[in-house]
SEDRENKE-754265 format. One line per 2 residues: number of its first residue (from 1); their letters; for each residue x, y negated, z of C-alpha. Coordinates in Angstrom, 3 decimals. Each point is the difference from the previous one (the first is absolute). Layout:
! residues N
NUM = a = X/Y/Z; ...;
This chain:
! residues 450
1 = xx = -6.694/148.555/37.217; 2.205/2.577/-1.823;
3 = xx = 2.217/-0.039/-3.148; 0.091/2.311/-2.912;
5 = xx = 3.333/1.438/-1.280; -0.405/-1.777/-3.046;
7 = xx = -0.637/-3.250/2.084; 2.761/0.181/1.983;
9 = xx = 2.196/0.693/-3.012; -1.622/-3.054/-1.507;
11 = xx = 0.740/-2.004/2.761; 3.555/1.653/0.783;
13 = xx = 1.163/-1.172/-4.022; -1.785/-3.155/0.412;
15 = xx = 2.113/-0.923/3.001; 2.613/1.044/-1.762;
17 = xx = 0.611/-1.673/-2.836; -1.319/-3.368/2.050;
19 = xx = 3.523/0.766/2.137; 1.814/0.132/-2.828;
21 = xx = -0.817/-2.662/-1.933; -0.056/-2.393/3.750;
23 = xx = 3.259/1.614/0.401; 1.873/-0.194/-2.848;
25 = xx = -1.494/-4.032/0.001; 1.182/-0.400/3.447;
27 = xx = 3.682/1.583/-1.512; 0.011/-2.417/-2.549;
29 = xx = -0.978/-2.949/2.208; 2.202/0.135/2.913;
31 = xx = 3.087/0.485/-2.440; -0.912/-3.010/-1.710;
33 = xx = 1.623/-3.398/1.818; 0.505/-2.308/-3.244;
35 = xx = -2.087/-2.153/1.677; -0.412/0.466/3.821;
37 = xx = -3.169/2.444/-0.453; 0.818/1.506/2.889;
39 = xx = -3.374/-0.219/2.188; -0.315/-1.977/3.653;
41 = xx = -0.633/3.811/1.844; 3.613/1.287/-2.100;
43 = xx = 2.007/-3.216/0.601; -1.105/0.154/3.744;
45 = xx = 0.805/4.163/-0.124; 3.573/-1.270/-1.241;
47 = xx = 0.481/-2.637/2.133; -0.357/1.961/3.212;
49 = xx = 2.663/2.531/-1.228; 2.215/-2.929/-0.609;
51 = xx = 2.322/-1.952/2.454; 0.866/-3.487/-0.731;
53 = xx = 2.623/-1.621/1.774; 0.998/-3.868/-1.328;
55 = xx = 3.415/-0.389/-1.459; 2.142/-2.507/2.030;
57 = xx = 1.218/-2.879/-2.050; 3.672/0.995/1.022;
59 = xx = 0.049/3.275/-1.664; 1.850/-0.240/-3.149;
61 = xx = 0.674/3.833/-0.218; -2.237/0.533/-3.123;
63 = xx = -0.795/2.971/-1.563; -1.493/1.649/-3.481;
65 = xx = -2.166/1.553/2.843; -1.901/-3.483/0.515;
67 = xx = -1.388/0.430/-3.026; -2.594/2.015/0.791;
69 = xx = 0.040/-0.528/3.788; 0.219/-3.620/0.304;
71 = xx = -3.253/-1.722/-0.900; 0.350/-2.577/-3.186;
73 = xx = -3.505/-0.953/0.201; 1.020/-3.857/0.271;
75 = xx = 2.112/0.291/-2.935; -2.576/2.090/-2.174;
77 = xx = -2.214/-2.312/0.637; 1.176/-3.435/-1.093;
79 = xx = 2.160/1.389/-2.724; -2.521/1.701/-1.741;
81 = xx = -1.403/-2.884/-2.020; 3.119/-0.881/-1.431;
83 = xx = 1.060/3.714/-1.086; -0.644/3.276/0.241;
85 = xx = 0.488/2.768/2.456; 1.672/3.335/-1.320;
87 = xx = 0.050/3.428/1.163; 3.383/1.422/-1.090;
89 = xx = 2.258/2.938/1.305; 2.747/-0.972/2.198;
91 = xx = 2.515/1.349/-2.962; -1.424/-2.724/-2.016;
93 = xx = 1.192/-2.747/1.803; 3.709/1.260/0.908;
95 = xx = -1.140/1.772/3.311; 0.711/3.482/1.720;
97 = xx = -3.643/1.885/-0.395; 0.294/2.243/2.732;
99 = xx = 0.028/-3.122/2.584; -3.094/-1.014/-0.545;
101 = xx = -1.500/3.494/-1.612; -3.106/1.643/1.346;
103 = xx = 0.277/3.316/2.410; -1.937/2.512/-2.339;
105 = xx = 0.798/2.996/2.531; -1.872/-2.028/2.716;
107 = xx = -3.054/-0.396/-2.177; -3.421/1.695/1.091;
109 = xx = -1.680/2.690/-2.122; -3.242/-1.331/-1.556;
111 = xx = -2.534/1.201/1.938; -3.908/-1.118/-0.608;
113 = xx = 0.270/-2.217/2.851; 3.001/-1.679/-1.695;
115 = xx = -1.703/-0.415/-2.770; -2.704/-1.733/1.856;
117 = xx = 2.632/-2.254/1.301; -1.199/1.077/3.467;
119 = xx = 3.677/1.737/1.092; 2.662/-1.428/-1.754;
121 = xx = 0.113/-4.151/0.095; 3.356/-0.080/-1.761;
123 = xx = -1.661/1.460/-3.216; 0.354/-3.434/-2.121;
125 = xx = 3.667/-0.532/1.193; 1.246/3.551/-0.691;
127 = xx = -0.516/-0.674/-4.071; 1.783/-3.214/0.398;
129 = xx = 2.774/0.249/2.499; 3.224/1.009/-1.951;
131 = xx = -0.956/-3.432/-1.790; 0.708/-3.682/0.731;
133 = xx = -1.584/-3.182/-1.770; 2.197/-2.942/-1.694;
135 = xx = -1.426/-3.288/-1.138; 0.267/-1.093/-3.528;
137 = xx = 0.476/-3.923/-0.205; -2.905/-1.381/-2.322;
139 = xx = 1.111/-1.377/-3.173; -1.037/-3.815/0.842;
141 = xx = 2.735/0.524/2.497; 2.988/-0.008/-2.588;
143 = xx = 2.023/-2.788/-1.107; 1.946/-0.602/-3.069;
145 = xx = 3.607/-0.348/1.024; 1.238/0.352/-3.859;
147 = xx = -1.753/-3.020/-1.963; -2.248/1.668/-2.917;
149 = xx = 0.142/3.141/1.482; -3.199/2.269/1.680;
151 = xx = 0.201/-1.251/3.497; 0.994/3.037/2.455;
153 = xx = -0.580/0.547/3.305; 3.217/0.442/2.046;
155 = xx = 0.061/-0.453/3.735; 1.842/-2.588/2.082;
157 = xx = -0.131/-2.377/-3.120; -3.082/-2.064/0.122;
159 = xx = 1.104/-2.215/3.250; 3.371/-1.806/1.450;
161 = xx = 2.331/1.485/2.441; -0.180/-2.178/3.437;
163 = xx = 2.340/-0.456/2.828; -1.398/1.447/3.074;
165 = xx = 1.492/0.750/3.660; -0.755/3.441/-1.500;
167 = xx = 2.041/-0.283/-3.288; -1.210/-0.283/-3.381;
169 = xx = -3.678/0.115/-0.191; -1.321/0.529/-2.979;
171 = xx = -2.984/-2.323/-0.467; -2.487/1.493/-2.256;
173 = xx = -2.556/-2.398/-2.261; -2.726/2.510/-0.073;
175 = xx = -2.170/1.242/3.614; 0.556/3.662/-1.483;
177 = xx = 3.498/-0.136/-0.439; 0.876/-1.935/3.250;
179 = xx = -0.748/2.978/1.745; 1.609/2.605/-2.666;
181 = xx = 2.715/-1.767/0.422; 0.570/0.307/3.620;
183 = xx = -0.888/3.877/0.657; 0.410/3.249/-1.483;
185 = xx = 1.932/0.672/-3.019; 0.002/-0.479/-3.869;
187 = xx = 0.802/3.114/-2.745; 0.105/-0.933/-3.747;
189 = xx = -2.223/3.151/-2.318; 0.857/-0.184/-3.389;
191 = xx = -3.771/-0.011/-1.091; -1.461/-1.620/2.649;
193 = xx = 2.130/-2.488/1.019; 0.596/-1.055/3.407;
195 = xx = -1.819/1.354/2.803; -0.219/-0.806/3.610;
197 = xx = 0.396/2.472/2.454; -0.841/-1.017/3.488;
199 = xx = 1.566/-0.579/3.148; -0.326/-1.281/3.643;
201 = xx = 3.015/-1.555/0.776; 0.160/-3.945/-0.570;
203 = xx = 3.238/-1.385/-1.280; 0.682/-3.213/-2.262;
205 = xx = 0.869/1.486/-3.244; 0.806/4.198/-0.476;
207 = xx = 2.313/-0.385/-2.565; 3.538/0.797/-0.990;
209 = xx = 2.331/-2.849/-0.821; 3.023/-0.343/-2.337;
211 = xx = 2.135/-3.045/-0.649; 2.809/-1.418/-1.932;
213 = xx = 1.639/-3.384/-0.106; -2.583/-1.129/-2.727;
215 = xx = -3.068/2.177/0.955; -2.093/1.382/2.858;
217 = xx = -2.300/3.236/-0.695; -2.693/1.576/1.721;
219 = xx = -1.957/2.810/-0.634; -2.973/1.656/1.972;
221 = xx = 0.843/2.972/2.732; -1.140/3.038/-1.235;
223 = xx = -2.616/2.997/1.836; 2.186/1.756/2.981;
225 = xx = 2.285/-2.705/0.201; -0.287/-0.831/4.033;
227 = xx = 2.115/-1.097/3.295; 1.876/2.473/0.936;
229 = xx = 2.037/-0.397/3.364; -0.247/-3.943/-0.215;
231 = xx = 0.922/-0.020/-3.854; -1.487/0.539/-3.204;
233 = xx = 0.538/3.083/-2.400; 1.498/-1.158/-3.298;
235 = xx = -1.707/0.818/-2.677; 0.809/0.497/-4.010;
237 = xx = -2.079/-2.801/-1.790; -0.153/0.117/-3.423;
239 = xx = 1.943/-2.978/-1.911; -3.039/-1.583/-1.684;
241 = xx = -1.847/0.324/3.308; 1.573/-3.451/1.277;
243 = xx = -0.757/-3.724/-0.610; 3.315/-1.853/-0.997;
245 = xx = -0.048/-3.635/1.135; 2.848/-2.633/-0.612;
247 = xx = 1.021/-0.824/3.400; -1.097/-4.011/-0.191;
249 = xx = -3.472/1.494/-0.806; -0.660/2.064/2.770;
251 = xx = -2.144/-1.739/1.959; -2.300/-1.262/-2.588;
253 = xx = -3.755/0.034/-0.246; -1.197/2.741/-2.603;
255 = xx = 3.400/1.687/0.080; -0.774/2.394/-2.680;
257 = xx = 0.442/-2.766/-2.521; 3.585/-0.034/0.558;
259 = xx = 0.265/3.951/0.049; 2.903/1.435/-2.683;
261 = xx = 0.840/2.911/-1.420; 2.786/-1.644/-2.482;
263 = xx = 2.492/-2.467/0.468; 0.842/-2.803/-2.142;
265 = xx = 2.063/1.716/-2.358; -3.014/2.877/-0.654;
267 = xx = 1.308/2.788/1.934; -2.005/1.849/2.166;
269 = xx = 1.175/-1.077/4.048; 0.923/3.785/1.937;
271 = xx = -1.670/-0.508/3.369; 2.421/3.413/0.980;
273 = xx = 2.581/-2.511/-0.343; -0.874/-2.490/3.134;
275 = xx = 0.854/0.587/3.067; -2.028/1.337/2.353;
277 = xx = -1.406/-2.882/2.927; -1.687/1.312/3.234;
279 = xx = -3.502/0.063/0.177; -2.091/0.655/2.518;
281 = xx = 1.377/0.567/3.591; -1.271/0.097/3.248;
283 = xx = 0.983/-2.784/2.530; -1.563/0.243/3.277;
285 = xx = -2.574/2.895/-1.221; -0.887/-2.340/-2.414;
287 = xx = 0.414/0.536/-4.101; 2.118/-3.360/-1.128;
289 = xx = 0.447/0.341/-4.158; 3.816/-1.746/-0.576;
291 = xx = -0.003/-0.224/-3.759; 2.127/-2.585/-1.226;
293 = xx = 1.661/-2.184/2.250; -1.983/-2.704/0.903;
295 = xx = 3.404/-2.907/0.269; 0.810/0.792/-3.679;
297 = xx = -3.644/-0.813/-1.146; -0.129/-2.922/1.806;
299 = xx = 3.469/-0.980/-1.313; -1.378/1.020/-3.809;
301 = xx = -2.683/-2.423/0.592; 1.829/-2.478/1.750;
303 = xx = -2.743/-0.327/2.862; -1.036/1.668/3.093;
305 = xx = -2.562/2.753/-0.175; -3.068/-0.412/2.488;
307 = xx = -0.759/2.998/2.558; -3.541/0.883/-0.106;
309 = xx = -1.239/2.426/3.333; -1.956/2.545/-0.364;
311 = xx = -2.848/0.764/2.125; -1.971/2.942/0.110;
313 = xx = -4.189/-0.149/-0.368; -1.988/3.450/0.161;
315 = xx = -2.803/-0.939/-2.503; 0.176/-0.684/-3.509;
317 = xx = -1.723/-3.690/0.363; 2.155/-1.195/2.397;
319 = xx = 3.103/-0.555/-2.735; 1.201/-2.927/-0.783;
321 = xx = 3.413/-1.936/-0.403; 0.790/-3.476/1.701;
323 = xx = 3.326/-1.725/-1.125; 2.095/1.690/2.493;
325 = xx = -2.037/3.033/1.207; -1.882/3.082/-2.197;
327 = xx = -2.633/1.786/1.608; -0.052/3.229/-1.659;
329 = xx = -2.247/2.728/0.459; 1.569/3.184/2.090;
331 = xx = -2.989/2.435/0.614; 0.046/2.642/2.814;
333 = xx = 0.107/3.612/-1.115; -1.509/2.829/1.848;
335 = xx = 1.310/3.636/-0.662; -1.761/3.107/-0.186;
337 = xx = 0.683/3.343/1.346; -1.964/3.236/-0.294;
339 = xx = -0.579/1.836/3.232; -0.222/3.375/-1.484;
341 = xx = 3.221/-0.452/-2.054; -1.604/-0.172/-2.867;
343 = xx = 1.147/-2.237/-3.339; -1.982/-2.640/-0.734;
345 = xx = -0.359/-3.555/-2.379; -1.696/-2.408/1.743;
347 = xx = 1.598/-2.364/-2.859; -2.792/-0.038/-2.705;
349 = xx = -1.232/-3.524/-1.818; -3.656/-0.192/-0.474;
351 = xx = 0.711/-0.098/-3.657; 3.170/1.562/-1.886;
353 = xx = 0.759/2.101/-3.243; 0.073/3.130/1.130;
355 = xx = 3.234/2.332/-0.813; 0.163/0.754/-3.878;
357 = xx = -2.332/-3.131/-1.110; 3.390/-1.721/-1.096;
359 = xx = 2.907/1.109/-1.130; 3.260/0.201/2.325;
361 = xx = 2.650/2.177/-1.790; -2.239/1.989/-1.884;
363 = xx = 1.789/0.547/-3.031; 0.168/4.093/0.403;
365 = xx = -3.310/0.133/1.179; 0.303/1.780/3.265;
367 = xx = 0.601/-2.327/2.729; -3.811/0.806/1.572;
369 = xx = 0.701/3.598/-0.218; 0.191/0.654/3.805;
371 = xx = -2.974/-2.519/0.841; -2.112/1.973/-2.863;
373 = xx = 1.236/3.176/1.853; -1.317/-0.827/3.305;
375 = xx = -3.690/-1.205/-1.521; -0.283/3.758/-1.936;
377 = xx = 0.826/2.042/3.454; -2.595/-2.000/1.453;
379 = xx = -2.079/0.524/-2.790; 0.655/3.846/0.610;
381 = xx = -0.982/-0.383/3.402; -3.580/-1.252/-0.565;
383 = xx = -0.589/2.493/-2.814; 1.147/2.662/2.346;
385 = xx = -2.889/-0.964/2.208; -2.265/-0.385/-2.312;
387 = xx = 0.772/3.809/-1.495; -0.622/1.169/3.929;
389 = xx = -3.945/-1.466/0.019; -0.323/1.475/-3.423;
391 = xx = 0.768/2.982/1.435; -2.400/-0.117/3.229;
393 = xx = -2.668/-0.983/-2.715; 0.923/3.092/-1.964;
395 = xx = -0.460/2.324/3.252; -3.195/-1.737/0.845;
397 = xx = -1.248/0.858/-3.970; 1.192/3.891/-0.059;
399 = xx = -1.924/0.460/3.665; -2.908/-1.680/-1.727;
401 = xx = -0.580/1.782/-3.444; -1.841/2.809/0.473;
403 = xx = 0.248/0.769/-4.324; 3.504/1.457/-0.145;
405 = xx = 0.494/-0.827/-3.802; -1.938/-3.226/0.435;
407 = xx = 2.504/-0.539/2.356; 2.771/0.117/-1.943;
409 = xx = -1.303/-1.890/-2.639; -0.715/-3.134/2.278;
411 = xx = 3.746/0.489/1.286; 1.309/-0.400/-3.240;
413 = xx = -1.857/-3.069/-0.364; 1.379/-1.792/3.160;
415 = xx = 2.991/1.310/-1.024; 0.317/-1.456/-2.947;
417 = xx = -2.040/-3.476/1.112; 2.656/-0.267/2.557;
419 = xx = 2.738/0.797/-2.200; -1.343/-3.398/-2.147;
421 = xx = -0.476/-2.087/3.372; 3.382/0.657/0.669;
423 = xx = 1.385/-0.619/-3.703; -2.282/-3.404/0.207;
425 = xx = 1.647/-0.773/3.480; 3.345/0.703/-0.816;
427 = xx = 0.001/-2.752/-3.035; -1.899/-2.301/1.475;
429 = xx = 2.479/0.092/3.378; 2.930/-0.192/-2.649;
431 = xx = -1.612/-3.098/-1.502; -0.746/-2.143/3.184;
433 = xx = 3.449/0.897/1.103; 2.084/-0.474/-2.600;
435 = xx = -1.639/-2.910/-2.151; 1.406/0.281/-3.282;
437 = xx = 1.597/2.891/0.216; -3.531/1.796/0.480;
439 = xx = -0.684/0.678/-2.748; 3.481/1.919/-0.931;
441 = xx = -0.877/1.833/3.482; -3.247/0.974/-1.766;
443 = xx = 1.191/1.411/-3.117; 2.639/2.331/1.997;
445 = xx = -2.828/1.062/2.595; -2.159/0.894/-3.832;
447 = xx = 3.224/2.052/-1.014; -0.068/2.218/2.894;
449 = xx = -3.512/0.474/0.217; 0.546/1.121/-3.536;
């Protein structure tokens, strides 16, 4: 059986634009993670270019690294019905970017067999690795501490502080918040509210206290804020971050109904002018939170205050608090590392807003510049490709035509029915990518066709 030219350059642009289009699909695909579509043959491709190693209870030396190399899944999980997960920049939430940044110099060229997802498994975590995800607190979750007023949420408010052999525990009413409120770290966004940013480290309460002799303050540790040497980095906390608690209050039930910002003569009570109390230190390679002393409480109340011991469980069911012992839940963590040196997010919910869905400091506009940046290089990369077959059909055409002004004329033609694939591509990519902006991407790609 043999093949005429014009057969095999039917067959050669049919192949063709069949790559394409499976390629640039397969592009789209593996960058997209929103919601775990990575498939069993990828995640197994990833997997065996990962090494995990489980994270020994008695390391406390955290890291912005873990967020994207310690596995959250546990905490994704059972805190995503009662919030949502949010991709943000690490700039967002008061962090250094370049810790937890991805390695574009280390990044592969596109190549048709990356675009197949055949050579390059890291091709969903490359989009999303300078990123990290927070968790919003759903709005059932707030309490009104101010009577008549839109209830709020505000951590470590919605629970009583306990005496433990640990120190104050903070006792959370809500499943959610018991375990927001004994890992990772709280930062306040002046749109969003307050958003939870994870961590792996267990410890009673990660907050800041303040005191003086009529008050006791807290206010949630913010992002960065770790052990350092067997103490904790001080942090600046913003005045209206902390709860303010009379002293013969503080170990109430719902504490946040005795939260104040004024005192009884109307003016406004200066946290900055407490003192400072110790927080959390490590006793025995263990993190103890001090707080107020516990002899003056008991003295304020006139009684003694019961010791409650904590013991540790590993799964979620297993909580559950006895009169003098709390089982609380402590997961194990496993930590990732990529053989080939490679950057990597093996931190991504099944469902999240993706970066740019929500507003985080977006009042000039630009904060997605860079991330917008990195999706039009790639962008460049596939049409780059795609302008290479075009021109391997164009070879096969000119050999073919044996009319030399007939062949001209059908080279205009692909020419210019290329030229409109392209301009249809282009918009279309801009529109998928960039939601609502799409359609301002459209109009510029319209002017410069022009």
């Amino acid at each position: 059986m043999s093949f005429s030219k014009m057969d095999t350059k039917i067959i050669l642009r049919s192949l063709s634009i069949v790559l394409i289009m499976l390629g640039s699909f397969m592009f789209y695909s593996c960058t997209k993670t929103a919601d775990g579509n990575l498939s069993k043959d990828q995640s197994g491709e990833e997997n065996k270019d990962l090494e995990a190693t489980a994270v020994e209870d008695k390391d406390l030396a955290e890291s912005d690294e873990d967020l994207t190399t310690v596995d959250y899944k546990e905490f994704y999980e059972q805190l995503a019905p009662h919030g949502e997960w949010i991709q943000v920049k690490p700039e967002d939430i008061g962090m250094k970017p370049q810790t937890v940044q991805s390695d574009l110099k280390n990044k592969s060229v596109i190549t048709l067999s990356g675009l197949l997802g055949i050579q390059n498994a890291y091709a969903s975590s490359y989009e999303n690795n300078g990123l990290v995800y927070v968790w919003k607190p759903s709005p059932t979750l707030a309490v009104m501490s101010v009577e008549g007023a839109d209830p709020v949420y505000v951590p470590y408010s919605n629970g009583k502080w306990v005496n433990t052999k640990s120190g104050w525990y903070f006792k959370a009413n809500t499943p959610p918040e018991e375990t927001t409120s004994h890992y990772g770290r709280w930062v306040k966004n002046p749109e969003a509210g307050w958003l939870w940013v994870p961590g792996r480290v267990w410890a009673p309460a990660w907050v800041d206290w303040k005191q003086n002799d009529q008050y006791v303050s807290w206010a949630p540790l913010p992002p960065s804020v770790y052990m350092v040497n067997g103490s904790m980095s001080t942090p600046v906390i913003d005045n209206s971050n902390y709860m303010i608690v009379e002293k013969k209050y503080f170990v109430e039930p719902d504490v946040y109904k005795h939260n104040n910002y004024y005192d009884q003569s109307g003016e406004r009570i200066l946290v900055n002018d407490f003192t400072s109390l110790a927080g959390l230190v490590l006793v025995d390679n263990i993190l103890v939170n001090r707080g107020p002393d516990v002899g003056l409480i008991q003295t304020i109340y006139g009684r003694n205050i019961e010791l409650i011991s904590i013991q540790p469980v590993r799964t979620y069911t297993e909580v559950r608090y006895t009169g003098n012992e709390y089982y609380v839940f402590k997961p194990g963590f496993k930590r990732y590392k990529s053989k080939d040196n490679k950057k990597f997010n093996v931190n991504q919910p099944k469902s999240y807003k993706k970066y740019g869905e929500w507003n985080v400091n977006r009042s000039d506009g630009k904060d997605n510049k860079d991330y917008e940046k990195q999706l039009k290089n790639e962008e460049k990369e596939i049409k780059k490709y795609e302008k290479e077959l075009k021109k391997e059909i164009k070879k096969s055409d000119d050999g073919d035509m044996y009319d030399k002004n007939k062949g001209k004329k059908d080279d205009g033609n692909v020419k210019d029915n290329n030229k409109k694939g392209n301009d249809n591509n282009g918009n279309e990519k801009g529109n998928k990518q960039n939601g609502n902006d799409g359609n301002k991407d459209k109009n510029n790609g319209n002017k410069k066709n022009k």
